[in-house]
Backbone of each chain as ProteinMPNN parsed JSONL, in Angstrom:
{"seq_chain_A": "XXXXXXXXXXXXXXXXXXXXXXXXXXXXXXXXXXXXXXXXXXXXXXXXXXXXXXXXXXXXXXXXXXXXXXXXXXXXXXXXXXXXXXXX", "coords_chain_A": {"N_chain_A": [[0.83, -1.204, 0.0], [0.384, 1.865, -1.013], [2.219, 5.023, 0.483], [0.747, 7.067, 3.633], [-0.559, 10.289, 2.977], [0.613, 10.565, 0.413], [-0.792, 11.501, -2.359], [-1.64, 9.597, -5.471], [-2.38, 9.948, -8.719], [-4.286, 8.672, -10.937], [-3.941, 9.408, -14.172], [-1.327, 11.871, -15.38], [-1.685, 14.751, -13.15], [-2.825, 17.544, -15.029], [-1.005, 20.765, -15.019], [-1.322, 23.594, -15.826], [0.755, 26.573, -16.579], [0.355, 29.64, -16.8], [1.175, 32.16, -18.912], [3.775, 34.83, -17.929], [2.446, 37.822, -17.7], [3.279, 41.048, -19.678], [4.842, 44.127, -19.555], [4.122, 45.68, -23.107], [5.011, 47.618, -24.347], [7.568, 48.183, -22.893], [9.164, 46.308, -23.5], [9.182, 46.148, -25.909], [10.524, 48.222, -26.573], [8.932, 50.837, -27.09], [8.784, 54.285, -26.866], [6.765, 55.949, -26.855], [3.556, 56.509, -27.709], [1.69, 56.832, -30.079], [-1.377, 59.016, -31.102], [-2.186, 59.036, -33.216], [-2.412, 56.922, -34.973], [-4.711, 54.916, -35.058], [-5.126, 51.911, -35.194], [-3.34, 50.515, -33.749], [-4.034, 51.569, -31.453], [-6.275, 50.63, -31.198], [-5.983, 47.859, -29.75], [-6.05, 47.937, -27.406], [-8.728, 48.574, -26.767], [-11.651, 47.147, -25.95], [-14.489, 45.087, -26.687], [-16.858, 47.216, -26.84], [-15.356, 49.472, -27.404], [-14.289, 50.469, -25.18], [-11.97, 50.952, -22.823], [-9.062, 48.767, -22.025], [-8.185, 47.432, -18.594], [-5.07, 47.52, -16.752], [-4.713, 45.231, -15.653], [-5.505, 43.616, -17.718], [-4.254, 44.035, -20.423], [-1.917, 44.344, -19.345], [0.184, 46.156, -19.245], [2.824, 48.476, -18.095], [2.094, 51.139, -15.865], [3.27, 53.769, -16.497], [3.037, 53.545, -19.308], [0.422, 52.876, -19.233], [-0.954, 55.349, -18.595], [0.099, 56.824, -20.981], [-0.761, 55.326, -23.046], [-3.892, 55.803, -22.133], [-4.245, 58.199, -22.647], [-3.532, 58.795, -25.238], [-5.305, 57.65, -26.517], [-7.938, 58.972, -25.725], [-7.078, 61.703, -26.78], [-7.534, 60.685, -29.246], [-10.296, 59.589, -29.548], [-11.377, 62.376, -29.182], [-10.574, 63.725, -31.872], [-12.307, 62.185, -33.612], [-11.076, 59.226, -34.591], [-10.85, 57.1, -33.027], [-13.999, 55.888, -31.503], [-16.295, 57.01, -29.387], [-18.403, 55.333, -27.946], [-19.109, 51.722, -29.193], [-20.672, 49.426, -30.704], [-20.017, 46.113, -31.144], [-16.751, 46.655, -32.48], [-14.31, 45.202, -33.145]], "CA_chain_A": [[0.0, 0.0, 0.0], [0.741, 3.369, -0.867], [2.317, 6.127, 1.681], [0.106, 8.318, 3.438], [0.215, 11.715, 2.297], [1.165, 10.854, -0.811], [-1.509, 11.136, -3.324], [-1.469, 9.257, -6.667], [-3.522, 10.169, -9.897], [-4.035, 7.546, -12.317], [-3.421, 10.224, -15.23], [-1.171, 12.816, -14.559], [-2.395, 16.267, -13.18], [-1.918, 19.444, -15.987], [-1.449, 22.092, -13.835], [-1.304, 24.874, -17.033], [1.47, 27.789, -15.809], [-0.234, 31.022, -17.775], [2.892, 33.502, -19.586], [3.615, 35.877, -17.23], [2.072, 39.413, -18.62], [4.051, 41.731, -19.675], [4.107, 45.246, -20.861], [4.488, 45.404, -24.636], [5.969, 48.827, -24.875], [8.841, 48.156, -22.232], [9.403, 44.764, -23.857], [9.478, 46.249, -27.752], [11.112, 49.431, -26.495], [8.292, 51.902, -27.437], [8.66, 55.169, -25.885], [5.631, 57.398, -27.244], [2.288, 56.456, -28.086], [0.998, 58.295, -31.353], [-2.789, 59.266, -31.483], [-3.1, 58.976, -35.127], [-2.326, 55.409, -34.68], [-6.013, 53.974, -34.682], [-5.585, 50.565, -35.474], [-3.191, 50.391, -33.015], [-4.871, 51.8, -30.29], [-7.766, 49.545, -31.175], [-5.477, 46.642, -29.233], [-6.092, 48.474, -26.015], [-9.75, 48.552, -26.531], [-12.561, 45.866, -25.996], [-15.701, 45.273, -28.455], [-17.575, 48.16, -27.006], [-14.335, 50.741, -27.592], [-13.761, 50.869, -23.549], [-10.355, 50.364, -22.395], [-8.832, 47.78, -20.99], [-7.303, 47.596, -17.087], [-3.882, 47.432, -16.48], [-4.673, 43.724, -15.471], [-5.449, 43.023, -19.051], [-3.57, 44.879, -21.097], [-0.467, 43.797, -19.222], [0.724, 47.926, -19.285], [3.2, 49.205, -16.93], [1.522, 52.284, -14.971], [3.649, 54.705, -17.228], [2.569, 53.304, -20.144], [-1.343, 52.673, -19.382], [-1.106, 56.385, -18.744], [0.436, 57.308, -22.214], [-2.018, 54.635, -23.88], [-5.343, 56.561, -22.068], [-4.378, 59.768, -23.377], [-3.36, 58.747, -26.505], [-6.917, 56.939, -26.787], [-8.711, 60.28, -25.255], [-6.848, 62.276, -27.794], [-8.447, 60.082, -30.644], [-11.563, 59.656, -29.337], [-11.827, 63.56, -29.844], [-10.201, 63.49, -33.463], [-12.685, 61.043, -34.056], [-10.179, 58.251, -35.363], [-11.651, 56.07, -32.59], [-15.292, 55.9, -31.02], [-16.319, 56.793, -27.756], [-19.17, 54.276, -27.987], [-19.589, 51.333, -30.243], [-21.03, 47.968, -30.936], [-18.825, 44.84, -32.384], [-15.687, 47.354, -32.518], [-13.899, 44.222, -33.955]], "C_chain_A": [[0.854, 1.239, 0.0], [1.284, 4.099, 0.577], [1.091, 6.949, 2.332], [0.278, 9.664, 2.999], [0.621, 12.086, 1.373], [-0.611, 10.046, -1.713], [-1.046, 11.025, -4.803], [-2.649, 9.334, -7.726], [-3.101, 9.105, -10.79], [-3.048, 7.909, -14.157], [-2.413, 11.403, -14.615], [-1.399, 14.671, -14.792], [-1.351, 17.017, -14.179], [-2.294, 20.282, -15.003], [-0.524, 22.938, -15.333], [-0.07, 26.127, -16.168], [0.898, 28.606, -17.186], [1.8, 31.581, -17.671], [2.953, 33.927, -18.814], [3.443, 36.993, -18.044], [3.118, 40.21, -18.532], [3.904, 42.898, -20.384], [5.034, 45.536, -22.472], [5.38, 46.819, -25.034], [7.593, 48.974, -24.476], [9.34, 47.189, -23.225], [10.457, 45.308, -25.579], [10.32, 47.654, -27.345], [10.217, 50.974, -27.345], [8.538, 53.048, -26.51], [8.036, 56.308, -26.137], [4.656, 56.806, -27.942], [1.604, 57.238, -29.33], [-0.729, 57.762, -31.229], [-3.414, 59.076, -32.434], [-3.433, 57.495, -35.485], [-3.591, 54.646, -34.401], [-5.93, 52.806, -34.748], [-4.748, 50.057, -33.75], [-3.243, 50.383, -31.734], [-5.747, 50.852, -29.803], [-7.166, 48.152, -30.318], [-5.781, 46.922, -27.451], [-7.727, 48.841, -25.526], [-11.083, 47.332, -26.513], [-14.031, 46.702, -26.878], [-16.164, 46.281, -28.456], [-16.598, 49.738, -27.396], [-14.217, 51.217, -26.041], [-12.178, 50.358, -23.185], [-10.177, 49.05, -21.846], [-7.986, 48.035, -19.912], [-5.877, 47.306, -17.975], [-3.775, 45.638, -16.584], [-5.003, 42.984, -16.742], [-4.541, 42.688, -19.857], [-1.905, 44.736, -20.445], [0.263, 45.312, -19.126], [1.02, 47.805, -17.871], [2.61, 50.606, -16.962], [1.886, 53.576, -16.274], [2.869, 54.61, -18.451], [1.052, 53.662, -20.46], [-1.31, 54.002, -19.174], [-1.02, 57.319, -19.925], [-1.034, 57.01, -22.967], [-3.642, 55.615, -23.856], [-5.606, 57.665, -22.648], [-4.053, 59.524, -24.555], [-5.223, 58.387, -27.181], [-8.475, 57.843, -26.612], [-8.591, 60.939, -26.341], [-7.975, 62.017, -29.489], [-9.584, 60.274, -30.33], [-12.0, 61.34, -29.451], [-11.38, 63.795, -31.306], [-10.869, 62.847, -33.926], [-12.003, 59.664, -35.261], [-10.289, 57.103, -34.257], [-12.986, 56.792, -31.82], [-15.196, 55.923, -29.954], [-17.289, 55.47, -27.505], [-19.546, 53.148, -29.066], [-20.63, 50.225, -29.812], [-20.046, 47.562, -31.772], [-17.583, 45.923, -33.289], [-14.348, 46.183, -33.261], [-14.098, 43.354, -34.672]], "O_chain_A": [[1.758, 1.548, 0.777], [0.803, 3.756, 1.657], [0.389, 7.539, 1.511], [1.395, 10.055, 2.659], [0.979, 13.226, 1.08], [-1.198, 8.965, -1.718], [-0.352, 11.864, -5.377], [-3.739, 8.799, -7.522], [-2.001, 8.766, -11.227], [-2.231, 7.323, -14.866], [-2.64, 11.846, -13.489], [-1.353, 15.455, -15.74], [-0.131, 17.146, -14.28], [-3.332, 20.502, -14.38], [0.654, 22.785, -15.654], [-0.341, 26.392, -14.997], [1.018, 28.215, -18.347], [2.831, 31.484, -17.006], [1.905, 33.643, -18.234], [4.175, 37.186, -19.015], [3.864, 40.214, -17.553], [3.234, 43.032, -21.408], [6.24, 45.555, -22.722], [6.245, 46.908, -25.904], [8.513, 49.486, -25.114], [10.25, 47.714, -23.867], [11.557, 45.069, -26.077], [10.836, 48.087, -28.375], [10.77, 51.871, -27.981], [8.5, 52.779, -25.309], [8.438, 57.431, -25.833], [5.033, 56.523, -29.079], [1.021, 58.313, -29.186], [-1.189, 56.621, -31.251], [-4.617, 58.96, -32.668], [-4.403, 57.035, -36.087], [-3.561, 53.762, -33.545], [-6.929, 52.316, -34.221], [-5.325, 49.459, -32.842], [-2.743, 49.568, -30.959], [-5.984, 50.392, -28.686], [-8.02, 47.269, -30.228], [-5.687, 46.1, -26.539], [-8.043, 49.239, -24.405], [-11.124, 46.668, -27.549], [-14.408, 47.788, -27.32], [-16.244, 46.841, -29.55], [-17.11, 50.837, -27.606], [-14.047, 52.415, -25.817], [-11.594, 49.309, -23.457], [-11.047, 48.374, -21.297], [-7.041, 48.802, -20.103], [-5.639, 47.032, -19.151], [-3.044, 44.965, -17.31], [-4.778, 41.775, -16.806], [-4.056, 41.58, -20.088], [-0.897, 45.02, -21.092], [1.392, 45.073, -18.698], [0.358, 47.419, -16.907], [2.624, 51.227, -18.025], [0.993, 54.184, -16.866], [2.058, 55.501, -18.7], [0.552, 54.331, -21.364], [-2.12, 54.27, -20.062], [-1.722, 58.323, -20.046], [-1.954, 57.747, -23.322], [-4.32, 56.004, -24.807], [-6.672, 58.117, -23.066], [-4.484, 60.473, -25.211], [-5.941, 58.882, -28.05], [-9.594, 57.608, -27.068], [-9.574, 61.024, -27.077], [-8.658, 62.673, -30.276], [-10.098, 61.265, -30.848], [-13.142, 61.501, -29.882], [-12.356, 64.194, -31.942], [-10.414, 62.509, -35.019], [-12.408, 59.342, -36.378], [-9.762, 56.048, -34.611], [-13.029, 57.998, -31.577], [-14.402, 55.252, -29.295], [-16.811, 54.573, -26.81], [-20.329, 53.552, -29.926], [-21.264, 50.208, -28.757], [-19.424, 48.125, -32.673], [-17.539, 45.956, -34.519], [-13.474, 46.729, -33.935], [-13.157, 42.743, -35.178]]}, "seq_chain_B": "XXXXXXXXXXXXXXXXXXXXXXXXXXXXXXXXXXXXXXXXXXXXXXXXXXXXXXXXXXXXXXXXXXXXXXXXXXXXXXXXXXXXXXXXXXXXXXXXXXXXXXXXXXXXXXXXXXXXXXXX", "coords_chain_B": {"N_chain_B": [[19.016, 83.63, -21.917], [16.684, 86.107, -21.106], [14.779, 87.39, -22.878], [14.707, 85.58, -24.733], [12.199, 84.018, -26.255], [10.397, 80.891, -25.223], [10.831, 77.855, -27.5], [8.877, 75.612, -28.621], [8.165, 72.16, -29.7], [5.479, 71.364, -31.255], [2.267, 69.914, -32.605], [-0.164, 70.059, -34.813], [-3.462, 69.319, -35.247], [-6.074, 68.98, -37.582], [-9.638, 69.182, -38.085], [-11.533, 69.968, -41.096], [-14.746, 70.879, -42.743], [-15.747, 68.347, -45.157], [-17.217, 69.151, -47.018], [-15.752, 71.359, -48.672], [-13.892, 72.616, -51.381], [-11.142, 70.803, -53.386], [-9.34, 73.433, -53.982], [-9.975, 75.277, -52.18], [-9.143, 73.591, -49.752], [-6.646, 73.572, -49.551], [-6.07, 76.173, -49.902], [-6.682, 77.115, -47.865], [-5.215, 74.995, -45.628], [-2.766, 76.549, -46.369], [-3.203, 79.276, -45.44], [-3.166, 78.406, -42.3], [-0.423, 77.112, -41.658], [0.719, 79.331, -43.138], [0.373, 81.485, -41.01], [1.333, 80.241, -38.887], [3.992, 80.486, -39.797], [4.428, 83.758, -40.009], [4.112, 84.251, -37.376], [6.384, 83.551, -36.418], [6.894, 81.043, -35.982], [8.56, 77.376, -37.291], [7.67, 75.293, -39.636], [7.665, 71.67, -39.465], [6.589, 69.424, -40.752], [4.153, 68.883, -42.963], [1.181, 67.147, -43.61], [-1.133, 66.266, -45.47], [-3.922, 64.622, -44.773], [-6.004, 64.095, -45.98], [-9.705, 63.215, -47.385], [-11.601, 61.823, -45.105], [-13.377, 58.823, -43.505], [-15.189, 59.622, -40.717], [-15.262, 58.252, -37.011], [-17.455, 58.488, -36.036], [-19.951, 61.346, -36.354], [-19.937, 64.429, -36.652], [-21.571, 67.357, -36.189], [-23.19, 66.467, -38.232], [-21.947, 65.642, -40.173], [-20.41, 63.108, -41.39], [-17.578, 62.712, -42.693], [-14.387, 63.743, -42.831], [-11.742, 66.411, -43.842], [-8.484, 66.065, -42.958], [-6.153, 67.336, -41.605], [-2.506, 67.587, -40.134], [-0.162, 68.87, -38.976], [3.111, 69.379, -38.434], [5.107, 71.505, -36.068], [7.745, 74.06, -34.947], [7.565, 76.184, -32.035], [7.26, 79.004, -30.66], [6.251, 79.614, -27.492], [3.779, 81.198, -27.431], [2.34, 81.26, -29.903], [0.274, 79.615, -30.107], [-2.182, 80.287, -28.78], [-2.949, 82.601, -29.938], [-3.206, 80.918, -32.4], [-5.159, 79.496, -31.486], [-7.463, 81.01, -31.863], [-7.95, 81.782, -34.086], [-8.758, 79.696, -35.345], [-11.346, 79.064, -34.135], [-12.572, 81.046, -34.912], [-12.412, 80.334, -37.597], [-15.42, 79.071, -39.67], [-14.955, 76.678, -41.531], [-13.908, 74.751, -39.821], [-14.096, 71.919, -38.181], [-13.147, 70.44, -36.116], [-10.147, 70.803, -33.72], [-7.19, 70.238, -32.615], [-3.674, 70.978, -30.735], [-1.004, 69.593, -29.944], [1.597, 68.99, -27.395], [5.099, 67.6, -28.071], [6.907, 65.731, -26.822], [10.09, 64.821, -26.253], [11.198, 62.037, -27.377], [8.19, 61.476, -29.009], [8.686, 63.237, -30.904], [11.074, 61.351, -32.064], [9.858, 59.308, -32.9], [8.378, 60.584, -34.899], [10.403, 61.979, -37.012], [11.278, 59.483, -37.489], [9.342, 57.39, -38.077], [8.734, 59.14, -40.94], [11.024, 59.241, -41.839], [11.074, 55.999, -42.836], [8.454, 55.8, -44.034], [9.577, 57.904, -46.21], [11.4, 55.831, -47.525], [10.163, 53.674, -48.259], [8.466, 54.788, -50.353], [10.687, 55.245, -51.97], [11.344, 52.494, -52.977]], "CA_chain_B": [[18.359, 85.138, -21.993], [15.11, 86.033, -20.265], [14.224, 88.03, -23.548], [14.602, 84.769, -25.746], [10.806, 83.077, -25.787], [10.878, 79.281, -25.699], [10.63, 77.227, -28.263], [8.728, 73.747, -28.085], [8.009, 71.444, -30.748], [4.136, 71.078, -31.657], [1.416, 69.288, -33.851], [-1.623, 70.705, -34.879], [-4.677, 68.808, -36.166], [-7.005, 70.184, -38.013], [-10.566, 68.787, -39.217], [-11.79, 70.611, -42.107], [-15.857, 70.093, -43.568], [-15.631, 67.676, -46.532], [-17.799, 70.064, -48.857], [-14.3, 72.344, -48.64], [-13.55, 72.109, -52.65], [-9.688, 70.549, -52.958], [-8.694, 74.631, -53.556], [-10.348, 75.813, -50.609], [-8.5, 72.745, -48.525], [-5.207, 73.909, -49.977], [-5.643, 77.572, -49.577], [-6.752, 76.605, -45.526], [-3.789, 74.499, -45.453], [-1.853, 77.548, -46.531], [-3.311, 80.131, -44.494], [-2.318, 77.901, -40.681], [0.689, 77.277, -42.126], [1.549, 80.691, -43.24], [-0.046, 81.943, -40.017], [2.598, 79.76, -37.371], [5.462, 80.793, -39.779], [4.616, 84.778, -39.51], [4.601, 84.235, -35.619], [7.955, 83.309, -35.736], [7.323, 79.026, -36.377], [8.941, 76.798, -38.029], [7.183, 73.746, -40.203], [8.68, 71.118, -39.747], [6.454, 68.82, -41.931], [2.926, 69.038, -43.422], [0.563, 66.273, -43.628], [-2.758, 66.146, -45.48], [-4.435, 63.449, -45.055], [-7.668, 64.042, -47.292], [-10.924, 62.783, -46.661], [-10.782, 59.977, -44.023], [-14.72, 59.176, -42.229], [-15.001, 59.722, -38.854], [-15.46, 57.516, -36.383], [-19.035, 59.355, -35.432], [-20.901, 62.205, -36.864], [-19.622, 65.814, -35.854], [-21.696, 68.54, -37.258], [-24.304, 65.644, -39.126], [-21.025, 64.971, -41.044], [-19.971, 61.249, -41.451], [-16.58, 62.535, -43.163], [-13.351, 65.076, -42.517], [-10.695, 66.65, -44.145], [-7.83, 65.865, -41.593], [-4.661, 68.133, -41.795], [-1.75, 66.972, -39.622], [1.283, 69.838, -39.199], [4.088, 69.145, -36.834], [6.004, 72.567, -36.127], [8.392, 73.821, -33.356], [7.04, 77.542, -32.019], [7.071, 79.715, -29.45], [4.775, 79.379, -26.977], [2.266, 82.286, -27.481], [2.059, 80.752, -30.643], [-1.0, 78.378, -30.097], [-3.153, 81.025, -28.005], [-3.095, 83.332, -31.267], [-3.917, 80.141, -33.474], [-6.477, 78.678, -31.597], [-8.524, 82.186, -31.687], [-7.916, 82.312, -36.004], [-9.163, 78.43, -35.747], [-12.316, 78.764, -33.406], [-13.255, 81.891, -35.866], [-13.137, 79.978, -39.091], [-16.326, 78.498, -39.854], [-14.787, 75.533, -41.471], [-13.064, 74.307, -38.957], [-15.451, 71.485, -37.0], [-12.386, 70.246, -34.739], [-8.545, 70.89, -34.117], [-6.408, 69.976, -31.274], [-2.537, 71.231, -30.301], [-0.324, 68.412, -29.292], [2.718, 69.204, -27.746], [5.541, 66.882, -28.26], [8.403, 65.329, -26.413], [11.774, 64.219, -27.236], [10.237, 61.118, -27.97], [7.546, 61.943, -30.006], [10.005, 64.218, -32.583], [12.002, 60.715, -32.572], [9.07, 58.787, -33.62], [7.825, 61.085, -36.217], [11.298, 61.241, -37.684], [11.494, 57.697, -37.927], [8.056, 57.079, -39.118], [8.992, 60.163, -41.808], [12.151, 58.683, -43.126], [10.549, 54.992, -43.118], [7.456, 56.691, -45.733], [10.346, 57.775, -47.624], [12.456, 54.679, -48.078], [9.129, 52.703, -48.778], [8.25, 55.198, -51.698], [11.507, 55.56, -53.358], [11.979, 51.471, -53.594]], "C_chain_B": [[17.112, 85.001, -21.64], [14.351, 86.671, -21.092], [13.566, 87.312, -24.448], [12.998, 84.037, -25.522], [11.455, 81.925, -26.201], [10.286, 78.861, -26.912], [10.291, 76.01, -28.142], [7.967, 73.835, -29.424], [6.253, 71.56, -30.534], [3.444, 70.167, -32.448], [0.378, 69.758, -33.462], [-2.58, 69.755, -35.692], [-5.604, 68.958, -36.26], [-8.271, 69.338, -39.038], [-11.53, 69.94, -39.661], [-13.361, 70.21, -42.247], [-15.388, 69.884, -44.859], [-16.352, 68.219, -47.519], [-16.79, 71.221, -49.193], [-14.074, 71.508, -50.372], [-12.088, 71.663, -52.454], [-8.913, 71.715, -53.125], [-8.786, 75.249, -52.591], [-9.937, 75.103, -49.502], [-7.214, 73.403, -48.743], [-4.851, 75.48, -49.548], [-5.991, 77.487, -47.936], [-5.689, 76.484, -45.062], [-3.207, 75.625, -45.031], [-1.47, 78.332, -45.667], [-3.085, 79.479, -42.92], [-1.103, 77.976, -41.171], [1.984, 78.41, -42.197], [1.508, 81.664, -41.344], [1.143, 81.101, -38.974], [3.759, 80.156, -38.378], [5.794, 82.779, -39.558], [4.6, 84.911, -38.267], [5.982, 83.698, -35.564], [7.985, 81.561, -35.328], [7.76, 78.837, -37.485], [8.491, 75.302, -38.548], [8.148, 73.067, -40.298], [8.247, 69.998, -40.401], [5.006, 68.775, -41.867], [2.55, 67.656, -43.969], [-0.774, 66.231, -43.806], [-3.267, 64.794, -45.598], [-5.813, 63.345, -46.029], [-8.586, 63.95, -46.455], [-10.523, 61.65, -45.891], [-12.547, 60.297, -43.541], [-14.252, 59.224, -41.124], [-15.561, 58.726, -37.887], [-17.103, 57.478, -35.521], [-18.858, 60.363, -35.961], [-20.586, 63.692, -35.987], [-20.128, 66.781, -37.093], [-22.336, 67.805, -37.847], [-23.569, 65.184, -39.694], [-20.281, 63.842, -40.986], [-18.288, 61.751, -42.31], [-15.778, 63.736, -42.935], [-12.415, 65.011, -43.583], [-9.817, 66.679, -43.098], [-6.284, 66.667, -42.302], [-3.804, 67.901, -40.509], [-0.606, 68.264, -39.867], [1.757, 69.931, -38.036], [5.152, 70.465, -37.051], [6.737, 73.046, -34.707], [7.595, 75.917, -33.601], [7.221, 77.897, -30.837], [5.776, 79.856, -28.712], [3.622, 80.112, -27.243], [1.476, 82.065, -28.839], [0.42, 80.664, -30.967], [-2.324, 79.172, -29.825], [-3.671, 82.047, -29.609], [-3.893, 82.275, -32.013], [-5.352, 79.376, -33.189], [-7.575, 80.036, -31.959], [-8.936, 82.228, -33.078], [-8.896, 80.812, -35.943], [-10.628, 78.568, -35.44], [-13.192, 79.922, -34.823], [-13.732, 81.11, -37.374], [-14.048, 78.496, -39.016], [-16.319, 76.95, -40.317], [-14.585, 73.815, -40.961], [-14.374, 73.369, -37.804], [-14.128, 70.923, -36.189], [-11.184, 70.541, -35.037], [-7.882, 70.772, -32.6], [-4.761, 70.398, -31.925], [-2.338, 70.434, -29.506], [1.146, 68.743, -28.663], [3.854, 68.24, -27.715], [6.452, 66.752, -27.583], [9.417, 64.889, -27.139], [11.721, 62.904, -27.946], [9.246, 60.616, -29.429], [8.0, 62.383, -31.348], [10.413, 62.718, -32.754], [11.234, 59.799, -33.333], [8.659, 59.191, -35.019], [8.767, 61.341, -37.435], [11.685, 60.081, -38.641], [10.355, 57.636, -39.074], [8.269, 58.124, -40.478], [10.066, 59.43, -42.989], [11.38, 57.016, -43.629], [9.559, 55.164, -44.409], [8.491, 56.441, -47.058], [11.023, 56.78, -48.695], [11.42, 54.041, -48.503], [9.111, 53.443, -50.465], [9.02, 55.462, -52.594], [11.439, 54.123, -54.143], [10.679, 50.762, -54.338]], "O_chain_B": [[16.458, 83.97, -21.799], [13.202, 86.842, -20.684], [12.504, 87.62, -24.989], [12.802, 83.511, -24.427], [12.403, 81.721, -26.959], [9.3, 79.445, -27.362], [11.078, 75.196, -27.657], [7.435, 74.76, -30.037], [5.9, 71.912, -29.408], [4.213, 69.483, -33.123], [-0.064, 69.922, -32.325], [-2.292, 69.517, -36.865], [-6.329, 69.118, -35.278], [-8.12, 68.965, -40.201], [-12.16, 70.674, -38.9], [-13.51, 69.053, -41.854], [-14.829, 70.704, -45.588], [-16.235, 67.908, -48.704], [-17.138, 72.019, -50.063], [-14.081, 70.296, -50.586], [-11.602, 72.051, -51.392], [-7.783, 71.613, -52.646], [-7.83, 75.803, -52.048], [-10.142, 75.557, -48.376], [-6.75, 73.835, -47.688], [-3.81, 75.915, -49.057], [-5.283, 77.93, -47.032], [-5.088, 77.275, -44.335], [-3.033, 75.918, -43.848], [-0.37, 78.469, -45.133], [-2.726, 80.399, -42.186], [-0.612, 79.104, -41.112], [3.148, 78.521, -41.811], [2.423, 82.249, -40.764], [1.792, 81.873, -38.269], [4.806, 80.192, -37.732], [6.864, 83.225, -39.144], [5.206, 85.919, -37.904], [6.543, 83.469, -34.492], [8.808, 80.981, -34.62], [7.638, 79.545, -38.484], [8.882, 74.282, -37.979], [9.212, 73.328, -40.859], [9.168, 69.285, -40.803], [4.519, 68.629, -40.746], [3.343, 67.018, -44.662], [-1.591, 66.175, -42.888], [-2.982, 64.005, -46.498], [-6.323, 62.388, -46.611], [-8.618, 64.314, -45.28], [-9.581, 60.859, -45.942], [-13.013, 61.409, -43.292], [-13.151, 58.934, -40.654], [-16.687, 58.392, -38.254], [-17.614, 56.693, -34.722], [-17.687, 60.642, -36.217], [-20.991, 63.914, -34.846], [-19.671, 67.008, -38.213], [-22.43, 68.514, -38.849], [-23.94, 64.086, -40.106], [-19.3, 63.918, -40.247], [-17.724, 60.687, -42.563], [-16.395, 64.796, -42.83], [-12.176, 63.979, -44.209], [-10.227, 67.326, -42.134], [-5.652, 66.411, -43.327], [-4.539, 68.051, -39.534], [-0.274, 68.525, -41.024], [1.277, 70.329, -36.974], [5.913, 70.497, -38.018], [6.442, 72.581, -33.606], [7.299, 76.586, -34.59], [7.346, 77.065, -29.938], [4.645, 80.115, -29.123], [2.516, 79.574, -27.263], [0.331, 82.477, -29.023], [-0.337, 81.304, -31.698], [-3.373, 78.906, -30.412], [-4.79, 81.972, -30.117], [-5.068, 82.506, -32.3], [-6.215, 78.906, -33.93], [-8.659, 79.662, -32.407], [-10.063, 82.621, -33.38], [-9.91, 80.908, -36.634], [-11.357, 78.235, -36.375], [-14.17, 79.578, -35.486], [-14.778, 81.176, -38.02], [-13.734, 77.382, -38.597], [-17.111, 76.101, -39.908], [-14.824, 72.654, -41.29], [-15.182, 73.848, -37.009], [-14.445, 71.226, -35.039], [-10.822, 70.624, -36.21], [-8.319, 71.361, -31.611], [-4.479, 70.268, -33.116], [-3.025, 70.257, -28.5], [2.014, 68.771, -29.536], [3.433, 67.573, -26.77], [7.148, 67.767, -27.56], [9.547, 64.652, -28.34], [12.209, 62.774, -29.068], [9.435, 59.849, -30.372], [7.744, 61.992, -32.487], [10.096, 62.46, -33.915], [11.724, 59.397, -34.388], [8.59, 58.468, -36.013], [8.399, 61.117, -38.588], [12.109, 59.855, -39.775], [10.368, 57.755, -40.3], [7.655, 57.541, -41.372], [10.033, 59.191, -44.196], [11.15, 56.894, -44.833], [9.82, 54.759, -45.542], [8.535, 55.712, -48.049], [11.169, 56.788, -49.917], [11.767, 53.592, -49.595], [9.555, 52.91, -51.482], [8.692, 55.815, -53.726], [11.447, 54.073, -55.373], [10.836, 49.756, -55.03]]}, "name": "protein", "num_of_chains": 2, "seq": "XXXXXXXXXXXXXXXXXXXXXXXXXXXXXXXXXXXXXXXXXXXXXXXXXXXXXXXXXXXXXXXXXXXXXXXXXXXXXXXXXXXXXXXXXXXXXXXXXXXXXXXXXXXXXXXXXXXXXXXXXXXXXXXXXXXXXXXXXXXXXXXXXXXXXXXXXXXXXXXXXXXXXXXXXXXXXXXXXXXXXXXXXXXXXXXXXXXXXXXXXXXXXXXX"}
């Protein structure tokens, strides 16, 4: 008989490790956000054109700050939407 | 010198109404243009983009003329231009961007990149 304490699975357990997030601007060495940049922006927005957290979006602090105002900016240039539907 | 005004880099963008004929976009153009270089700016590159739609309806209008001009100026600059901008009737939006060290290095880049695409 088996040990106690020691449990055995017939199959063995996937325990999945997720990527660790990371922010994409530190990573790629971006250091300025352009406004005109709609498509790109559009990576920072979900279906309805709302942002995404920090906890998404993987953005260091500096960054997610650039990103919002860059995304504010547009959203008055209209080169993105303040409100949509199916935004992708 | 405490006489010298500063100088900081800029971008101006400028939506136009799309019933603007393509002489009346050009002579617009002209007149901002000419207008930040008699204040004592310097263009440092002009960018029309044409018609482009809009992302929503400003003014009933589903479409803009979008003008793009990155210039370096003295500050009092902007205060003068927004007053000429808000006056002309054309004019349904325009924002002043001002730029970091950054920014200039991007637009640079992205500038010469254009070029090398369209010579080869």
């Amino acid at each position: 008989m088996a040990k106690q304490n020691e449990i055995k699975f017939l199959t063995a357990q996937r325990v999945e490790k997720r990527q660790k997030k990371y922010c994409r601007f530190k990573k790629m060495g971006i250091r300025y956000v352009d406004y005109k940049d709609g498509e790109f922006l559009k990576k920072f927005l979900n279906e309805q054109g709302k942002m995404l957290p920090r906890r998404i979006s993987g953005n260091s602090l500096k960054f997610q700050r650039k990103v919002s105002q860059a995304i504010k900016k547009a959203r008055q240039m209209a080169i993105l939407p303040y409100v949509t539907d199916l935004l992708k | 010198m405490a006489t010298d005004k500063k100088v900081q880099n800029y971008e101006l963008m400028v939506i136009f109404t799309p019933v603007l004929a393509e002489d009346d976009f050009k002579t617009a153009q002209k007149k901002y243009t000419d207008f930040i270089k008699t204040n004592g700016g310097e263009i440092v590159h002009e960018d029309a983009w044409g018609l482009r739609s809009l992302a929503y309806p400003i003014a009933k209008k589903t479409t803009g003329l979008y003008l793009v001009v990155e210039y370096s100026a003295p500050t009092d600059v902007n205060a003068k231009l927004e007053v000429q901008m808000n006056r002309d009737e054309n004019i349904m939006r325009h924002m002043v961007t001002s730029l970091d060290k950054f920014a200039v290095a991007y637009n640079n880049r992205k500038r010469s990149k254009n070029l090398t695409a369209e010579n080869a």
